[in-house]
N, C-alpha and C positions, 0 to 999 in steps of 0.2 A: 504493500500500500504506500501510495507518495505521504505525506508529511503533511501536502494538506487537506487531504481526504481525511487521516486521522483523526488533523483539529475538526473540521466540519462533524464527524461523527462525535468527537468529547465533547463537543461545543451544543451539542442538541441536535445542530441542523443535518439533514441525512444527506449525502451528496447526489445527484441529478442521474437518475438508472437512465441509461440509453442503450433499447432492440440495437443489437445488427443484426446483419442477416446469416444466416447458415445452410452449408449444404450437407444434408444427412445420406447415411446407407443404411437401408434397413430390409427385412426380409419378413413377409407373408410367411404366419406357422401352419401352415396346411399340414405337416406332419407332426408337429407338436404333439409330446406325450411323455411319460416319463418312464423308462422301461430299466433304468440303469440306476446307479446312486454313486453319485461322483462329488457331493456337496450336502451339508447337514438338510437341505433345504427338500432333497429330495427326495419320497420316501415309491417306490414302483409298486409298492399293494396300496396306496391312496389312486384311486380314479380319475384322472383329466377329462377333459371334456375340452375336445379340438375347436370344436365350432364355436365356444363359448372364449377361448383363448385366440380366435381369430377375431371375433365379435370387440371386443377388450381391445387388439392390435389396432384394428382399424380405428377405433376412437382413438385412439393415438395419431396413427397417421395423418387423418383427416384433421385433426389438430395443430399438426406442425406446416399442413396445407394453409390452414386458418392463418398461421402465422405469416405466414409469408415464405416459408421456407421454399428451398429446393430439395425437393426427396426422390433419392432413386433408390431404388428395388434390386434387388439381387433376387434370379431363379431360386426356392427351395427344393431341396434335394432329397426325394425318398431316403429314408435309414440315416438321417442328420437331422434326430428334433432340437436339437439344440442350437439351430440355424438360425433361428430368429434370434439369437443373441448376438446380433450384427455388433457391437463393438467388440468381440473378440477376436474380428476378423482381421485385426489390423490397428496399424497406427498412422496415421495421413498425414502429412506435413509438408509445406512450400512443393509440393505434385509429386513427392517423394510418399510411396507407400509401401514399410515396413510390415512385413509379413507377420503371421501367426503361427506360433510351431507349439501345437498345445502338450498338458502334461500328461493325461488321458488316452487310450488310443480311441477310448468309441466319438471322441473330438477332434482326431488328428484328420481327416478326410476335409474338415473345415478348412483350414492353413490352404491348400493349393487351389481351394474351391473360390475362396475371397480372393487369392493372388490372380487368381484369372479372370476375373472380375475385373480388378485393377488394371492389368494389361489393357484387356480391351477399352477399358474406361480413359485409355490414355496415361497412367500416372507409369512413374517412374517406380515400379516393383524392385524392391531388397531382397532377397528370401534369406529369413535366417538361419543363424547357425547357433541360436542358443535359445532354449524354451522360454517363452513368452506368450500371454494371452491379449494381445493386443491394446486398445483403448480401455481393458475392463481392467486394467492394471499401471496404464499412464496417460496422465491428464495433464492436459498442456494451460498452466498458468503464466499469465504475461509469456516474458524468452525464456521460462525453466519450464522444464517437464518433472514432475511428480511420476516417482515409479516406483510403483510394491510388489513386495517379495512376501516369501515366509507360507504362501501356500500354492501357488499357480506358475509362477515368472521368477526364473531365476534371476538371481543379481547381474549374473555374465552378461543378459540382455540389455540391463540397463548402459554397461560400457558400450556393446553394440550399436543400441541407439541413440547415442551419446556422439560416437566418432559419426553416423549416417546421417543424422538431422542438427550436428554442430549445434548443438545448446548444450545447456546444463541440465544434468540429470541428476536428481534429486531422492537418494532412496528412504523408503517409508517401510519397514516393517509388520505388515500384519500378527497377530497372536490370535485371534478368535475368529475360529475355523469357521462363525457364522457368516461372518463377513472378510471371504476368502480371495476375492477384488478391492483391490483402492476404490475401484468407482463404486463399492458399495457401502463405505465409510468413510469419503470425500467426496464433497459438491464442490464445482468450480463453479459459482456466480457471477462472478466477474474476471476476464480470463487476457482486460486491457490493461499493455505493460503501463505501472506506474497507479494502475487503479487496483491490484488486484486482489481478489476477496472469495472466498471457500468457506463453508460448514463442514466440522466432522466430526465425529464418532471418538472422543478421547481416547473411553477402553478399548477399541478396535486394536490398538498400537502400543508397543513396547517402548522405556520410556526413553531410549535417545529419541526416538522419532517423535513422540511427545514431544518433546523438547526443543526437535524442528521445527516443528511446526507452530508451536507458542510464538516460539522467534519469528520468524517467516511471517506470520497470518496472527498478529496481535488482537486485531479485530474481528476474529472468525467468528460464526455464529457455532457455537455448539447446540447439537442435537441429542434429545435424550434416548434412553433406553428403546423406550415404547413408539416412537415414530421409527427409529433404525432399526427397531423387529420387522417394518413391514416397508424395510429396503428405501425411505422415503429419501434418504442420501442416493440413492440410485437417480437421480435428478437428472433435467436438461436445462442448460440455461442460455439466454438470447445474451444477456446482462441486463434484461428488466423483466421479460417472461420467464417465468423458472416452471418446466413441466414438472408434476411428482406425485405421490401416491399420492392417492384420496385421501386414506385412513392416517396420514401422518399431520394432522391436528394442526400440532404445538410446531411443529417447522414451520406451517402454513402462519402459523402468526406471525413468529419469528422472521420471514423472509417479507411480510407485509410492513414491520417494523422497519425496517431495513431499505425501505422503497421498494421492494420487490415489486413483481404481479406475479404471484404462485396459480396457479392452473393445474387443479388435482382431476388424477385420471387412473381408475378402477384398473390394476394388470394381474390381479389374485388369481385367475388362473396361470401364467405365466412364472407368478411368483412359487405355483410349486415345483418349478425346475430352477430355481435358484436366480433368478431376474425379473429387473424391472424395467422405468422407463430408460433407463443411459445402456441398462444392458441391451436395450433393439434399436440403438439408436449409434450408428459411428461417424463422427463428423468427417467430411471430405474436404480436405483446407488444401486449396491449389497454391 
């Protein structure tokens, strides 16, 4: 955060939220279902229901239509329900797209599937050579990229993406295997260098990263327990529109505090495969 965005927030006055525009990837869960258990979140003797988890997607989509956005689609791929979780597919940056090389195998079939994607999409494809789950584990604030380890993405990714996308890479530690993505225990709200501003999840993180991130983001909104039960950190944000769960209340206040405009949106069947809104949603930054 600059110095005088801080005074303005100590000072009472909340600083001036201004939309940009964004262009998303996202993917239709036609085969959505939960047949595996690769995350606490997931359990394959509780019943999904596809049509109801496409019902839920598309109120999303049509959402980020509302907004103005640019949204493209990636084909879904029989025996990949885990496809709608479009930000693991990748990391996008100045038309450079860092691939996904997951830790899973019944996930690995994703990695080439989003890289081909990107080819034909134009972008400049990296394919990696050290496990990483793409966006659902680094999050591009202001010129540093936020990157977590400890259940999904190893660290070696983080130097990876570090020398490919010439920034600074930032590592955040996970500990609670509920929340086994950065993007599921940090919001980036504000993501403009010299403005910048994120909500997260304290206990998600071990305490050097803690510690990080106090420093880093003095002004972060912290979220409690019982909105981060139901992924409401799994967030999208313009820098004034913030997409997020429904059921996550007290952030919803929290981010209207804040100048926000929070925009809650029902993804509980989604969420029993372990995502929310940021998990179907991967920014493409040319």
């Amino acid at each position: 955060m600059s110095t005088a965005i801080q005074t303005d927030e100590q000072s009472g006055t909340r600083p001036e939220r201004r939309p940009t525009g964004r262009t998303v990837l996202m993917c239709r869960p036609e085969h959505f279902t939960v047949v595996y258990r690769i995350n606490p979140w997931m359990n394959p003797a509780e019943p999904t229901d596809t049509s109801l988890a496409l019902a839920q997607w598309q109120v999303l989509y049509d959402t980020y239509l509302g907004l103005g956005y640019d949204v493209h689609l990636i084909d879904p791929i029989p025996g990949l329900p885990d496809m709608v979780y479009a930000a693991n597919g990748g990391f996008v940056i100045d038309g450079i797209a860092y691939g996904a090389r997951f830790t899973y195998p019944e996930r690995a079939p994703e990695g080439p599937a989003y890289m081909d994607w990107f080819r034909a999409a134009g972008f400049d494809v990296r394919e990696p050579e050290e496990i990483n789950e793409g966006e659902g584990d680094f999050l591009l604030v202001g010129e540093t990229i936020l990157a977590g380890t400890g259940f999904r993405s190893h660290s070696h990714s983080h130097e990876e993406l570090a020398r490919i996308a010439d920034r600074e890479v930032v590592t955040l530690r996970l500990v609670d295997p509920s929340f086994y993505h950065l993007d599921t225990a940090v919001a980036v709200l504000d993501a403009t260098p010299g403005q910048e501003h994120v909500a997260y999840l304290p206990t998600a993180f071990d305490a050097a990263s803690l510690a990080v991130l106090r420093e880093r983001f003095p002004d972060a909104i912290l979220v409690n327990e019982t909105d981060a039960a139901v992924l409401g950190l799994n967030s999208f944000s313009d820098g004034y529109n913030v997409v997020i769960a429904s059921r996550a209340t007290d952030f919803e206040r929290q981010l209207r505090e804040h100048g926000y405009h929070p925009i809650g949106v029902d993804l509980s069947e989604l969420l029993l495969g372990g995502g929310g809104v940021k998990c179907c949603t991967l920014e493409l930054r040319r």
